[in-house]
MARNU-329901 format. One record per residue (C-alpha): x, y, z; residue number from 1; residue in three letters. Coordinates in steps of 0.001 Angstrom, whole numbers, padded with zeros to 6 digits. Example, Ala and Ser with C-alpha at 12.3 -4.5 7.8 and 13.67 -1.06 7.14 Angstrom:
2
SITE       u       v       w  nr rest
SITE  012300 -004500  007800   1  ALA
SITE  013670 -001060  007140   2  SER
% end
This chain:
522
SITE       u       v       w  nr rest
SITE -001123 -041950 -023357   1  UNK
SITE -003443 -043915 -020676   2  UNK
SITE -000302 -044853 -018522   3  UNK
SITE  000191 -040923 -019039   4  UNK
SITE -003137 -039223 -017820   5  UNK
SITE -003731 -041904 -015393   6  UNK
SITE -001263 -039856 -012802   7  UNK
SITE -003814 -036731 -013000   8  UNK
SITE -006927 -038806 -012322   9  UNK
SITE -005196 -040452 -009564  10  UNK
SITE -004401 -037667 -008101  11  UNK
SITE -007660 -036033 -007674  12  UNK
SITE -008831 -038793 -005304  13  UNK
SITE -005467 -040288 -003619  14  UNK
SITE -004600 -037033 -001780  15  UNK
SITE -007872 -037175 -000527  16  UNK
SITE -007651 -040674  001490  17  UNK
SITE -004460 -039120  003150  18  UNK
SITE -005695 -035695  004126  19  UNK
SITE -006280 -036304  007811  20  UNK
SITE -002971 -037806  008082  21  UNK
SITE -001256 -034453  006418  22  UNK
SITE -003212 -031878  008414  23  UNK
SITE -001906 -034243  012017  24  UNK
SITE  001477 -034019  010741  25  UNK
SITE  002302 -031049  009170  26  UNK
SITE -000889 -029103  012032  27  UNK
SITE -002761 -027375  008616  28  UNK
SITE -006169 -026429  009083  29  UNK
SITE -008684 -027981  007288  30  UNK
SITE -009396 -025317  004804  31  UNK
SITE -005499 -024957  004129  32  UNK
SITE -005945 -028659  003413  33  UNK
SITE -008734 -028604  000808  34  UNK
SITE -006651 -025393 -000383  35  UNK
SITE -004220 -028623 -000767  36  UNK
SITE -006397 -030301 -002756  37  UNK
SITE -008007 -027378 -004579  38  UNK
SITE -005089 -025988 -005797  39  UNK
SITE -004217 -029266 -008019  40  UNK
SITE -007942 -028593 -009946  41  UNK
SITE -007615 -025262 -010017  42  UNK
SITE -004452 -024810 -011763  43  UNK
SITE -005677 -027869 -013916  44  UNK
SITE -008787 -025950 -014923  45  UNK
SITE -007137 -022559 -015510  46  UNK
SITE -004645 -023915 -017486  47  UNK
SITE -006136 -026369 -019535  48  UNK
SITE -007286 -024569 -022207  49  UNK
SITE -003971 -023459 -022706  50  UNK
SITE -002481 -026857 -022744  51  UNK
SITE -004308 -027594 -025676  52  UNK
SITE -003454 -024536 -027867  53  UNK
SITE  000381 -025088 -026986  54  UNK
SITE -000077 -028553 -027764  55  UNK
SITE -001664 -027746 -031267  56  UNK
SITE  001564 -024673 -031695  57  UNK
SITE  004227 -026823 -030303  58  UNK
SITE  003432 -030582 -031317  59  UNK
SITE  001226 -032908 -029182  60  UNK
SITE  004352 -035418 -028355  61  UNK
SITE  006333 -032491 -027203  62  UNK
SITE  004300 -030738 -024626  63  UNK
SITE  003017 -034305 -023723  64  UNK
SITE  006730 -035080 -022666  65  UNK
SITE  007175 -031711 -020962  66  UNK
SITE  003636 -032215 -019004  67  UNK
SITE  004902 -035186 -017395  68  UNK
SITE  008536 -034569 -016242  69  UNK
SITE  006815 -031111 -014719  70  UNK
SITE  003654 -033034 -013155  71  UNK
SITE  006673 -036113 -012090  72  UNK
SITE  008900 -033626 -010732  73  UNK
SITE  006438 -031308 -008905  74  UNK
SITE  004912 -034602 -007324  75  UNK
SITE  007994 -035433 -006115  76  UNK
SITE  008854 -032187 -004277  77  UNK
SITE  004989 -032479 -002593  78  UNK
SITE  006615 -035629 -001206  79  UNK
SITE  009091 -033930  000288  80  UNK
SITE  007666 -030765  001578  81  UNK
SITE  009651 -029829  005005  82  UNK
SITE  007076 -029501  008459  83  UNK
SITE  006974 -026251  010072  84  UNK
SITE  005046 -022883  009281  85  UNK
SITE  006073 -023108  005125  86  UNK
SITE  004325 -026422  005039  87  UNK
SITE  000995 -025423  003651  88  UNK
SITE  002046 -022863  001379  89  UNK
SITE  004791 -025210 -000207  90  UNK
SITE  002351 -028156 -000825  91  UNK
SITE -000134 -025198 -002383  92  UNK
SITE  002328 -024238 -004690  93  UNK
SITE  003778 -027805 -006088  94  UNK
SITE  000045 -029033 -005804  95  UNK
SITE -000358 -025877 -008059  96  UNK
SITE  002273 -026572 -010502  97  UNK
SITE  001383 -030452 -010212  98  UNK
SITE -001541 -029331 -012143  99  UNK
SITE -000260 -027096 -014809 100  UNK
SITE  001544 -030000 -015710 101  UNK
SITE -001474 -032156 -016094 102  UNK
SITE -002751 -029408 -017877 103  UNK
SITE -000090 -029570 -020680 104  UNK
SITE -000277 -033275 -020420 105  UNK
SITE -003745 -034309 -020698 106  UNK
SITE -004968 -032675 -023996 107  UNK
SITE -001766 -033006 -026065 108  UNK
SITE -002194 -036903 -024956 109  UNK
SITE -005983 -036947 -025764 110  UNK
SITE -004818 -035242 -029204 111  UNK
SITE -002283 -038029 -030209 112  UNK
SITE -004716 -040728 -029353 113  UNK
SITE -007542 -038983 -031833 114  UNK
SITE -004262 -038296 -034414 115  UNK
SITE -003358 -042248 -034965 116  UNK
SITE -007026 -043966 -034739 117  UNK
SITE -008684 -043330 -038254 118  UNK
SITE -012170 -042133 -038045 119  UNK
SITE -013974 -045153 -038253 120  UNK
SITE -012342 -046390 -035159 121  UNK
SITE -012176 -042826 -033524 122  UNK
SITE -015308 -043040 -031455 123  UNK
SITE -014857 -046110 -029985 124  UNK
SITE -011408 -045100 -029158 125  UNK
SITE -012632 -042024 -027652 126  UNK
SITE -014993 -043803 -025340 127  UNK
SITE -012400 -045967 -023978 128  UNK
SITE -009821 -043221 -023233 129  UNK
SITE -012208 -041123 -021420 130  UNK
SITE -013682 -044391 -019633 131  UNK
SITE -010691 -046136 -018416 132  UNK
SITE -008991 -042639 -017668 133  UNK
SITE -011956 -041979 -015653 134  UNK
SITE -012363 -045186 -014090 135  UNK
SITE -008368 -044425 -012865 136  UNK
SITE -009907 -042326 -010594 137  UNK
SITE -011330 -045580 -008736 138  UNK
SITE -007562 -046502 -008291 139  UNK
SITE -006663 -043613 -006050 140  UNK
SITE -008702 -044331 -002833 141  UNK
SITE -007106 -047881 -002186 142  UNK
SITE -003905 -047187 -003511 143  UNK
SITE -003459 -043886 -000716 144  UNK
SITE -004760 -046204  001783 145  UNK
SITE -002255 -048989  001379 146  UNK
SITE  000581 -046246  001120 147  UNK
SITE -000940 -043787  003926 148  UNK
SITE -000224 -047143  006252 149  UNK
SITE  003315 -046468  005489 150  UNK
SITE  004188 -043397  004773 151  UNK
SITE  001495 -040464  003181 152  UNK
SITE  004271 -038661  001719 153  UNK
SITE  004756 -042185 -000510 154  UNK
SITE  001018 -040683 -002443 155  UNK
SITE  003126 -038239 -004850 156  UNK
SITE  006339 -040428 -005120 157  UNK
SITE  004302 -043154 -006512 158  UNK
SITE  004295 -041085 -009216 159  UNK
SITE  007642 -041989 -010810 160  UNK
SITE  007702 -045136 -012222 161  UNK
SITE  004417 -044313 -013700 162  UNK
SITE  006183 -040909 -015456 163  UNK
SITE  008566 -043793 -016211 164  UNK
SITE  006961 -046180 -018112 165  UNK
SITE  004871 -043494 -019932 166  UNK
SITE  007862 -041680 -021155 167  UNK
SITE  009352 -045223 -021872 168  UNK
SITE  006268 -045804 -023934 169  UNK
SITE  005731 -042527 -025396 170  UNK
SITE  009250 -043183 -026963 171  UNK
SITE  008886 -046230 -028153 172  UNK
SITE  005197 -045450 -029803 173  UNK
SITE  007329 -043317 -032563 174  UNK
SITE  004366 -040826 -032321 175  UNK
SITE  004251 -038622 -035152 176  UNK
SITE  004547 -034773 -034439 177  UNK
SITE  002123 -032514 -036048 178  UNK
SITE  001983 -028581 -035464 179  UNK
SITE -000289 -025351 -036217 180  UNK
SITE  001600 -021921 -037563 181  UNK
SITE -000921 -020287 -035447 182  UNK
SITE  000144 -017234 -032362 183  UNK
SITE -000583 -017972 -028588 184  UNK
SITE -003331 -016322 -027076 185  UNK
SITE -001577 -015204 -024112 186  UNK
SITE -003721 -012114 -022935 187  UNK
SITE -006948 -014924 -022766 188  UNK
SITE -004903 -017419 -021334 189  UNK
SITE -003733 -014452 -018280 190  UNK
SITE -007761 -013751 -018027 191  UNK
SITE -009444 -016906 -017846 192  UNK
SITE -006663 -018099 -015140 193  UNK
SITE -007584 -014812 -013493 194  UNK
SITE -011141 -015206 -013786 195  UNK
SITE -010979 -018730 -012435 196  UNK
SITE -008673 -018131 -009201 197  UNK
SITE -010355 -015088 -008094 198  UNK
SITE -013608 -016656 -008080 199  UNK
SITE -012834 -020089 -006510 200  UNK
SITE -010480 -018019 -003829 201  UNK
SITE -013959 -016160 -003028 202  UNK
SITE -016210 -019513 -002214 203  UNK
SITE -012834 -021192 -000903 204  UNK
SITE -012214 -018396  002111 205  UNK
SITE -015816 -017477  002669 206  UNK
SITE -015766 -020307  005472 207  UNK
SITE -012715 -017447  007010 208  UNK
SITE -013858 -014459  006043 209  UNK
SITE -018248 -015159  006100 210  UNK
SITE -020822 -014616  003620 211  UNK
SITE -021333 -011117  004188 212  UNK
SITE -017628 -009954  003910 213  UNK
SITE -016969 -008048  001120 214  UNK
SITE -013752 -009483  000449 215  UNK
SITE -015524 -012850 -000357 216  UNK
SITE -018328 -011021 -002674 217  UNK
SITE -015411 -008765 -004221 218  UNK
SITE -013517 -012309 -005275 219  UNK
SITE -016418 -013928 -006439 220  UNK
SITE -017996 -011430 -008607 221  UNK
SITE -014866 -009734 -009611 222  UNK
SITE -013915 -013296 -011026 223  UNK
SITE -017158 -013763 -012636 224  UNK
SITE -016613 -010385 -014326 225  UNK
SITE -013257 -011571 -015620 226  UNK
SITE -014326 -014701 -017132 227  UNK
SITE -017312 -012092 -018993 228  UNK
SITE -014476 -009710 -020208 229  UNK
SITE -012511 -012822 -021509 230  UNK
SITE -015363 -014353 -022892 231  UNK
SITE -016005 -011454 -025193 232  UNK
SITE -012369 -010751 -026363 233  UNK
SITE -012118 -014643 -027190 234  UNK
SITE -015158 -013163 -029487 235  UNK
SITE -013194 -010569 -031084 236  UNK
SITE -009834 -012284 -031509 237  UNK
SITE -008512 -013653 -034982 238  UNK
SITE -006876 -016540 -033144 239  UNK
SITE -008684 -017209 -029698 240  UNK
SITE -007260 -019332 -026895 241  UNK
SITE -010224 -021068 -026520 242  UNK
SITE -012904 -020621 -029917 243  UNK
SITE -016158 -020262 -028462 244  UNK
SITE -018725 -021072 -031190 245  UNK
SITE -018725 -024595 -030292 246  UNK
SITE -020917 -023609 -028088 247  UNK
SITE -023613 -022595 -030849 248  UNK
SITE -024172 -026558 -030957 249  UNK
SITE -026791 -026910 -028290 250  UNK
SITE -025706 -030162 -027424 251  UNK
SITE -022372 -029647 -026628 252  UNK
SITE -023850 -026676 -024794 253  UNK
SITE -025860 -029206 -023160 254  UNK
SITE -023273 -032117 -022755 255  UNK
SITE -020920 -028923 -020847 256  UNK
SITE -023838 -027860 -018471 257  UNK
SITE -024048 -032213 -017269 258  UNK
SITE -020808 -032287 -017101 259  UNK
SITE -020559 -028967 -014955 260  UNK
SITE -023004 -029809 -012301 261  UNK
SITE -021519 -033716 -012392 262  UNK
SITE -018388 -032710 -011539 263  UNK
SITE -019592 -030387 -008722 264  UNK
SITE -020092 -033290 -007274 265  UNK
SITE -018018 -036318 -008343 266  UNK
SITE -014868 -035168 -007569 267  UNK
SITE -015261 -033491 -004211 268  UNK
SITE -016852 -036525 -003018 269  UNK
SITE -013974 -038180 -002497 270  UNK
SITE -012191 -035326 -000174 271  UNK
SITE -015486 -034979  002156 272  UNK
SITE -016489 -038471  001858 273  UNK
SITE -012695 -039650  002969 274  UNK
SITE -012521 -037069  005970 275  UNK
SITE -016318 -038058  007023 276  UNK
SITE -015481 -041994  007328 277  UNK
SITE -012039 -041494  008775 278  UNK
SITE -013863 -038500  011564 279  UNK
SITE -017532 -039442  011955 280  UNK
SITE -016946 -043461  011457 281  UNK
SITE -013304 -043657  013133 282  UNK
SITE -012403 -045363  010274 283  UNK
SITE -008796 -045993  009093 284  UNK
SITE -007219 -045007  005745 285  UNK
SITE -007526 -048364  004675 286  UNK
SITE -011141 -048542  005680 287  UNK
SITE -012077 -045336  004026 288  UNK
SITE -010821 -046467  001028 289  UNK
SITE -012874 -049206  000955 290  UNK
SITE -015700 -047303  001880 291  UNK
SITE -015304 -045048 -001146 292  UNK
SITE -014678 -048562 -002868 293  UNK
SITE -018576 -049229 -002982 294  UNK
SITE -018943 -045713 -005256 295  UNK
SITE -016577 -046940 -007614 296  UNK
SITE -018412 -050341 -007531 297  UNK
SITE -021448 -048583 -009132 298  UNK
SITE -019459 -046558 -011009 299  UNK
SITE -017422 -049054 -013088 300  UNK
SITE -020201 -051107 -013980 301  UNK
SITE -022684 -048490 -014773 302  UNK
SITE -019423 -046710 -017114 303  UNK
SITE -019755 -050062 -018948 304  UNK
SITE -024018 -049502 -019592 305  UNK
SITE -023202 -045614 -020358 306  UNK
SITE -020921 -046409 -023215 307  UNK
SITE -022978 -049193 -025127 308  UNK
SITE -025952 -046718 -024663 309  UNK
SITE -023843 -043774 -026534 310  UNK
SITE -022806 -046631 -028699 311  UNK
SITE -026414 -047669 -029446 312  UNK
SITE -029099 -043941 -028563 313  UNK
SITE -026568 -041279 -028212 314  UNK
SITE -025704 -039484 -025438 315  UNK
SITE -028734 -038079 -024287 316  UNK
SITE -030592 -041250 -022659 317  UNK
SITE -027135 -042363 -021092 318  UNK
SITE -027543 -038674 -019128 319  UNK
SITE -030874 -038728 -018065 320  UNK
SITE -030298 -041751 -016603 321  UNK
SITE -026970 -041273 -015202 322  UNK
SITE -028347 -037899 -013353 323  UNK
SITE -031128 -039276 -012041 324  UNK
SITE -029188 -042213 -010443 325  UNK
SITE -026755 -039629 -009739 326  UNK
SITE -029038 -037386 -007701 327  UNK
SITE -031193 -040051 -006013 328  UNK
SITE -028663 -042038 -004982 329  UNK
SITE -026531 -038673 -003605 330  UNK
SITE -030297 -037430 -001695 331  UNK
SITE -029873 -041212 -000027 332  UNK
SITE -026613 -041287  000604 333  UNK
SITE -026820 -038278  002614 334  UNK
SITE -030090 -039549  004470 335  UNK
SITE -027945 -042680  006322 336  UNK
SITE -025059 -040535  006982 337  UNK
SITE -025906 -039394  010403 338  UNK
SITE -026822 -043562  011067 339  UNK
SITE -022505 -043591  011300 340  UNK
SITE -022703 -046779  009544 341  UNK
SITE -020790 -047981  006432 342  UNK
SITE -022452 -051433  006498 343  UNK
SITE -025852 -049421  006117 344  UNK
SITE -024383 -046694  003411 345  UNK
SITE -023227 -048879  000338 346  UNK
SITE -026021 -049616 -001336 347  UNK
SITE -026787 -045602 -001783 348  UNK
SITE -022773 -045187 -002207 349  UNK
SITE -022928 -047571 -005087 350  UNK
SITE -025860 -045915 -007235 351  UNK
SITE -024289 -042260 -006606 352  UNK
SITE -021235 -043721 -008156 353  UNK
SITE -023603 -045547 -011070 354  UNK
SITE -025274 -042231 -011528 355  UNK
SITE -021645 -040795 -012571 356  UNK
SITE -020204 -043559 -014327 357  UNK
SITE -023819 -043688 -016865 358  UNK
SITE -023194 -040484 -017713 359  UNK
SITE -019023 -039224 -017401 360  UNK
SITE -018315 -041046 -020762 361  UNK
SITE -021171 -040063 -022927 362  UNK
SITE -021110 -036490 -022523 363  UNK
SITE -017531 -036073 -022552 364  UNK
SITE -017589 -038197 -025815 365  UNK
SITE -020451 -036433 -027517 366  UNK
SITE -019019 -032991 -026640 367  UNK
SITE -015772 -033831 -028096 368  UNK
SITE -017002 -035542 -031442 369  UNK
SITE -018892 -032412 -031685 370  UNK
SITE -015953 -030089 -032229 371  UNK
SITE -014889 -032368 -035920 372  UNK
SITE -014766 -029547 -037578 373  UNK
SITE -011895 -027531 -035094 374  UNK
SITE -009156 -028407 -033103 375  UNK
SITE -009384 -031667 -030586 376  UNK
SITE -006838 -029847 -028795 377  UNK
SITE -009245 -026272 -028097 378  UNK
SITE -012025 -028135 -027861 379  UNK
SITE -010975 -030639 -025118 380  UNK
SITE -009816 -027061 -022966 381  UNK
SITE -013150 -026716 -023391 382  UNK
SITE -014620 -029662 -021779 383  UNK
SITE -011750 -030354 -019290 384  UNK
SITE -011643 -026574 -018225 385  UNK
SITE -015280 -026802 -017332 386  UNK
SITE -015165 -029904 -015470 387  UNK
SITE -012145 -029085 -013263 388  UNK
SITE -013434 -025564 -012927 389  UNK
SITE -016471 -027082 -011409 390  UNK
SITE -014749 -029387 -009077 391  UNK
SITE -012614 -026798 -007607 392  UNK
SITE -015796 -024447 -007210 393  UNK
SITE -017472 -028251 -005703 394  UNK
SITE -014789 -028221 -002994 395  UNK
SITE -014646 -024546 -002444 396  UNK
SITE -018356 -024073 -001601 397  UNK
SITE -018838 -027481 -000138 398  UNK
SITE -016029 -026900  001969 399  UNK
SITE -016987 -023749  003744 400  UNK
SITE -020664 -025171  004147 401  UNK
SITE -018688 -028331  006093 402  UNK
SITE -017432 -025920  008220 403  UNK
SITE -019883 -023373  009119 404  UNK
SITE -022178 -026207  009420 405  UNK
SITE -019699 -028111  012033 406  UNK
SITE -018685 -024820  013930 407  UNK
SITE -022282 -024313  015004 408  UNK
SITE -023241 -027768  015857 409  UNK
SITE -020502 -028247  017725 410  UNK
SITE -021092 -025626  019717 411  UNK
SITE -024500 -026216  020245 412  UNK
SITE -023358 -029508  021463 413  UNK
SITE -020749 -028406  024009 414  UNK
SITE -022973 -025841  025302 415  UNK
SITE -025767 -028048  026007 416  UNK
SITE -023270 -029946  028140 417  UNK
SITE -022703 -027294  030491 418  UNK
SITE -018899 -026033  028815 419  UNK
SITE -018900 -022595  028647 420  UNK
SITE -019814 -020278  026052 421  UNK
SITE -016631 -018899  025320 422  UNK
SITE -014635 -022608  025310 423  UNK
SITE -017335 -023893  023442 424  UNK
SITE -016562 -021588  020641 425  UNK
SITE -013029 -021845  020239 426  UNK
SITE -013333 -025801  020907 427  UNK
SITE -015748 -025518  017682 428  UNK
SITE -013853 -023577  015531 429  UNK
SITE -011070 -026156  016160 430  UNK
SITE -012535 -028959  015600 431  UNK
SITE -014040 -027547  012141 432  UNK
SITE -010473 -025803  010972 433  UNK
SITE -008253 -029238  012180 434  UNK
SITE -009943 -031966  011390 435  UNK
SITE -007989 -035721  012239 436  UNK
SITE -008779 -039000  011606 437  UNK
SITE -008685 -039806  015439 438  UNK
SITE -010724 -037460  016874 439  UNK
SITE -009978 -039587  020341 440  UNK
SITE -006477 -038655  020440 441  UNK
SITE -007292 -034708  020332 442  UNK
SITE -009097 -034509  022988 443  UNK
SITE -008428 -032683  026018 444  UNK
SITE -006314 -034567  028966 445  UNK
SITE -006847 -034104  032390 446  UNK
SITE -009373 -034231  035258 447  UNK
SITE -010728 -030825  035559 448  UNK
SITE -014252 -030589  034902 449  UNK
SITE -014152 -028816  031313 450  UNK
SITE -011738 -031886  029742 451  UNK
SITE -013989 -034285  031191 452  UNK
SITE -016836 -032937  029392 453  UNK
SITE -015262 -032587  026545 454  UNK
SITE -014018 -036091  026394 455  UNK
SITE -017566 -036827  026984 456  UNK
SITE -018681 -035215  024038 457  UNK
SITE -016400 -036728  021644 458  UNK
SITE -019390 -039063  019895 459  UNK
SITE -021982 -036297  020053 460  UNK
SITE -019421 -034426  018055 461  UNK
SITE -019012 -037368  015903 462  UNK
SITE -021979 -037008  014863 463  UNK
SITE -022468 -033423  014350 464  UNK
SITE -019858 -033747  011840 465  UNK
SITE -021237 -036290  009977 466  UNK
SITE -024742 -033901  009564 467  UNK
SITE -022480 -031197  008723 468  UNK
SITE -021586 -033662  005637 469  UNK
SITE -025374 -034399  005349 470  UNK
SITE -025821 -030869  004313 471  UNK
SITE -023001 -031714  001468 472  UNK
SITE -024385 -034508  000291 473  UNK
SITE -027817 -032866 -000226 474  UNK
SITE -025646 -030374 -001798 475  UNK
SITE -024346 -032448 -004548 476  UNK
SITE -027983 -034668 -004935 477  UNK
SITE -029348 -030741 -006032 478  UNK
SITE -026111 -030344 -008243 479  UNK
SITE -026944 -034242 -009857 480  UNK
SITE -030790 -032900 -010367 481  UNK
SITE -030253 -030003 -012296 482  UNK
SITE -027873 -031805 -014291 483  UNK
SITE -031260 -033830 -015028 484  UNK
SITE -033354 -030472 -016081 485  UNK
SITE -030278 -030160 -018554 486  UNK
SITE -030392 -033245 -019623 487  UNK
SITE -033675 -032776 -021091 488  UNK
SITE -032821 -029792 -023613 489  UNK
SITE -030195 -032489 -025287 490  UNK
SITE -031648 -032088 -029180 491  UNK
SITE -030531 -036520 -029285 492  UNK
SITE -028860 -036071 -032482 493  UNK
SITE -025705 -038107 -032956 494  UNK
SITE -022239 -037419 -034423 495  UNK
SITE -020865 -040552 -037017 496  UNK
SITE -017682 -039945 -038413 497  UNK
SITE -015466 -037174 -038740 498  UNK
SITE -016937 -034202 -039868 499  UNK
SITE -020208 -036006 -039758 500  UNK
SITE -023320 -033784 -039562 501  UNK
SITE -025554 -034892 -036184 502  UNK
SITE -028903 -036679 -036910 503  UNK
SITE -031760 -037273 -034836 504  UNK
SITE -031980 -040527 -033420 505  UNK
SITE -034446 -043299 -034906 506  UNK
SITE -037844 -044217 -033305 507  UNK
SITE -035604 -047832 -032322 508  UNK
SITE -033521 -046283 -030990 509  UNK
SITE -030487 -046789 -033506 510  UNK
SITE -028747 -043384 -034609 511  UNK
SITE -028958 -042538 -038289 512  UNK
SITE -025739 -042067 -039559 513  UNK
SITE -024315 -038971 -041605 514  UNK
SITE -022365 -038651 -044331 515  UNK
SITE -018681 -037516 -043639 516  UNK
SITE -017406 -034623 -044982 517  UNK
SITE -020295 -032617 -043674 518  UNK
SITE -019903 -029969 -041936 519  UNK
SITE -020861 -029654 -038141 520  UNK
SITE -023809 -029358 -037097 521  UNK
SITE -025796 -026632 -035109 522  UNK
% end
């Protein structure tokens, strides 16, 4: 089931490394490139929740199977997506359906995992599936650099022997097939995907279309309103896509509020921190993988703390530490950016990734051992709906900051060195929708006296781009410091066994443990 989900963590970060080499050859702008990379965590989030309830109707091994050869097959026709003006909107689409197929696959293999581990052995079992799946995430970077060198196209076909060897293992695990007589929840399934798209298609094109366009308000509220209306009828439904009185438990309202300003942050960090190294630093594919190399640094040893703190106090202390290092470390990070140094940026890369890795596990542990009493399969749509939900609102928002933010410096910068207004403003508006990762080979050729000052500007430009990302980076340091404020309302009670009533944790910090059998607790 690891070899499995590791293809959809992957995936959020390896496109990512490769993005600058896309938009050159295929000439997308950059906002039809993070639609690229949106679209993957969109569908993932939309869908999710109803990945799980098919996988508890169907049978876990069955839509596991299915979620693979559609994710293996989708990534395989990203790979081969033809250039020319049906470039963008093909990637969208199998980026799209990429993710519905890591939406089937991810809960019905986080179900069989729970289904085969008795419950003494559950939790531990738990944290390691949701570490080392999220540490997979560390593999992407380096991995898209070493295949961008060849060929970028090689990011989605790597896919395939992994699809491989997890079918190969899936078969030869004998998993045993359990399923629920229970309907499909189709009319919340059409809402919440609804709800979702039309509100991250609001913050997405407001970079296009501008704040005060009421196309941009219409999407974003009107998708807020549709998330309400399915909220309520998942209320009034006998059997609800997605049963919402989990969320009476105030920590797993709590553990879904971390995880939802985390993830506003952790995984659009690798699309703006990739395009910032490879733009602002001149850095190669290779090198910006290594530069997002020092996050994951921090983040695999501080996943390592995180766990034998959830192991030892609950989840509650792991947070609060994890968002604090999360949101200082973020607020630094973003202070050396405009210093266009990586030597000078690791330390503060490192403890933004520690920040995430203290805290990824524990919540998305707690939350889950939290939902004993109901399906694994609804409640993980829960969590994994929120935190992909998030991310694709992360990218969205932070993306049309990054370019409002460049447009106008950039044209401050031209202006001030005598181009004219009107040149100035297109040049800006280019540079922000077509980003590269060699700025030097875009610019103008020449000798008339308009190229030569725009060849003159290329480092001044540089660096307005890189406090254009400044602005991001403070963006996600406020996300990681809210995250803290929730932190705080965490009750610290713990969850034991299965069915195990939470108790408050000791004054020594050991958890008291509940008898099983209980029911959950509120």
């Amino acid at each position: 089931m690891l070899f499995a989900v590791s293809m959809t963590f992957v995936d959020q970060t390896i496109v990512s490394i490769a993005a600058p080499n896309i938009i050159d050859e295929l000439g997308l702008s950059s906002s039809g490139m993070q639609w690229v990379v949106n679209a993957y965590l969109l569908s993932l989030a939309a869908f999710f929740a109803l990945g799980g309830r098919l996988s508890d109707i169907i049978g876990h091994r069955r839509v596991m199977v299915i979620g693979t050869l559609l994710f293996v097959v989708s990534s395989v026709l990203c790979g081969c997506v033809p250039a020319g003006d049906y470039a963008q909107t093909w990637l969208i689409v199998f980026r799209a359906t990429q993710g519905l197929g890591a939406a089937l696959m991810f809960p019905a293999a986080l179900a069989v995992v729970i289904a085969v581990f008795p419950v003494e052995k559950r939790g531990r079992a738990l944290a390691l599936f949701f570490g080392l799946s999220g540490a997979l995430t560390a593999v992407g970077p380096p991995l898209g650099g070493w295949l961008t060198a060849w060929t970028w196209r090689a990011i989605f076909w790597v896919n395939v022997p992994v699809a491989v060897i997890a079918l190969v293992l899936a078969a030869m695990a004998r998993i045993p097939e359990t399923r629920r007589r229970e309907k499909l929840d189709v009319p919340g399934a059409v809402l919440v995907a609804v709800g979702m798209g039309l509100s991250v298609l609001g913050f997405q094109q407001a970079s296009a279309w501008g704040w005060s366009s009421v196309a941009t308000w219409a999407c974003v509220v009107g998708g807020l309103a549709v998330l309400v209306v399915f909220c309520r009828y998942e209320l009034r439904v006998a059997e609800p896509l997605i049963k919402l009185h989990v969320f009476r438990d105030r920590a797993f309202t709590v553990d879904m509020l971390v995880l939802f300003f985390a993830m506003l942050a952790f995984v659009p960090v690798f699309f703006f921190a990739s395009v910032y190294a490879q733009v602002s630093l001149s850095a190669s594919p290779n090198q910006a993988a290594l530069y997002l190399l020092y996050f994951f640094i921090g983040f695999g040893i501080a996943s390592q703390w995180g766990g034998r703190i959830l192991d030892r106090r609950g989840a509650r202390p792991a947070m609060k530490i994890g968002t604090a290092l999360g949101a200082v470390g973020f607020g630094l990070w973003a202070n050396k950016l405009t210093d266009l140094s990586m030597h000078d940026q690791w330390p503060y890369a490192a403890l933004a990734g520690a920040g995430i890795g203290f805290l990824l596990a524990p919540a998305s542990t707690d939350a889950v051992n939290r939902s004993i009493g109901a399906s694994y399969g609804e409640v993980t749509g829960v969590t994994q709906t929120v935190r992909n939900y998030a991310a694709s609102i992360g990218i969205a928002a932070f993306g049309t900051i990054l370019t409002h933010v460049t447009t106008d410096k950039v044209r401050e910068t031209l202006t001030s060195k005598g181009v004219p207004a009107d040149v100035a403003n297109d040049a800006a508006r280019s540079v922000a929708e077509a980003v590269t990762g060699n700025p030097d080979a875009q610019a103008p050729t020449g000798d008339g006296r308009i190229a030569t000052l725009m060849r003159d500007s290329i480092d001044a430009v540089r660096l307005d781009f890189a406090e254009a990302n400044q602005r991001v980076f403070y963006g996600m340091a406020i996300a990681l410091a809210v995250a803290y404020l929730c932190a705080h309302r965490h009750p610290g009670t713990r969850v034991t066994g299965d069915g195990a009533t939470p108790s408050p944790e000791h004054p020594d910090g050991a958890g008291g443990k509940a008898a099983a059998g209980d029911a959950p607790g509120t």
